[in-house]
C-alpha positions in Angstrom: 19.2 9.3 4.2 20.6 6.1 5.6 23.9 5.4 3.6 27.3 3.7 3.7 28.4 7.2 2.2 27.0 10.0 3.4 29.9 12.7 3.2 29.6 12.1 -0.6 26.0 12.4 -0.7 26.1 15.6 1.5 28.2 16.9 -1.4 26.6 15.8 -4.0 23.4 17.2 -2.7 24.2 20.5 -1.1 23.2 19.7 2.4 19.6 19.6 1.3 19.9 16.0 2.5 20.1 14.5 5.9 22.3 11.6 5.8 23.5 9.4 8.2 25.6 6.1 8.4 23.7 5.1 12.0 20.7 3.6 12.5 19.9 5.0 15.7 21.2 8.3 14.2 18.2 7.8 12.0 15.4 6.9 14.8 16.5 9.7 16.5 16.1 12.2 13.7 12.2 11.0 13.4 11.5 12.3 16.8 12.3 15.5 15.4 10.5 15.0 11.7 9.2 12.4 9.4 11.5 10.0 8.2 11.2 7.9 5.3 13.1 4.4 4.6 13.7 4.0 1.3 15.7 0.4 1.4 16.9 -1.9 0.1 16.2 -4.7 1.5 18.5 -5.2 4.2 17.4 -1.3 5.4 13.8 -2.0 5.7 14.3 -5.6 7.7 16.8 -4.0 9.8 13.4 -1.0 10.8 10.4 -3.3 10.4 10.9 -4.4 14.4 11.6 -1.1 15.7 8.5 0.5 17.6 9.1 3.9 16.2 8.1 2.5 12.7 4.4 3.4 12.3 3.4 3.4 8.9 3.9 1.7 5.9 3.6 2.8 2.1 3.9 -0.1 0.6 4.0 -0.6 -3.3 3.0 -3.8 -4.7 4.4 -4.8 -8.8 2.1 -7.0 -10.4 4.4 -8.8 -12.7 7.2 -11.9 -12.1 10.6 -9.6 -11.7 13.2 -12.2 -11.3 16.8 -11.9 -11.6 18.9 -8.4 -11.3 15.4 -6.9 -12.0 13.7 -8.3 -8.7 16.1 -10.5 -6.3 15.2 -8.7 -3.5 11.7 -7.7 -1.7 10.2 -5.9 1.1 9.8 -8.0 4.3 7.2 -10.2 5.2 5.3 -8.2 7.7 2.0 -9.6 9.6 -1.1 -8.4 9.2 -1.9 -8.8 12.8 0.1 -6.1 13.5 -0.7 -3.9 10.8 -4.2 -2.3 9.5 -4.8 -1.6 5.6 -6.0 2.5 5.3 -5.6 2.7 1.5 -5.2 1.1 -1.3 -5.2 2.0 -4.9 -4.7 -0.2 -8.0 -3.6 1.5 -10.8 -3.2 -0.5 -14.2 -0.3 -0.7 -17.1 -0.5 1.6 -19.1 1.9 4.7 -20.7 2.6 5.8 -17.0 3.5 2.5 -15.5 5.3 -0.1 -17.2 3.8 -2.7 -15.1 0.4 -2.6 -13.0 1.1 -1.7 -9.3 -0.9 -1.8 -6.2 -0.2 1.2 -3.9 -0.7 0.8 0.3 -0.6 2.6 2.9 -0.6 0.4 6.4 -0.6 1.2 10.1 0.7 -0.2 13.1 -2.4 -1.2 14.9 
């Protein structure tokens, strides 16, 4: 886990977590095993331009979140560069307060 705190999250969690503070801490570590970047914003911008970033899952929320509920958003990325491999809609209903598109991407 990439965090400004991760002595705190190592106790909190019991060591069950890897945590860094260091970016290259973090590409390091996915030579090793999958990593997964979780955001916000600022995280997934500063890992969209680094080679070592091969897929995206990308989740799409089909409704007009402004304010504190959705001031911030996952990075423009071009499609050039990546290739669709799945997609799922799935609708609102009593599991999902709002409909969501679900993607997975690859670097082509």
């Amino acid at each position: 886990m990439l965090t400004h705190h991760p002595r705190e999250i190592q106790e909190r969690f019991g060591g069950t977590v890897c945590t860094s503070d260091n970016i290259g801490e973090v590409v390091e570590l996915s030579k090793e095993r999958d990593v997964y970047i979780l955001g916000g914003q600022s995280v997934f911008e500063q890992f969209m331009s680094r080679p070592e970033l091969r897929t995206l899952y990308v989740t799409h929320v089909h409704d007009n979140l402004t304010g504190p509920r959705g001031d911030r958003f996952f990075p423009h990325f071009s499609e050039d560069r990546w290739s669709k491999i799945k997609a799922e809609f799935h609708a609102q209903g009593p599991q999902n307060t709002h409909a969501l598109s679900f993607e997975v991407w690859i670097r082509k």
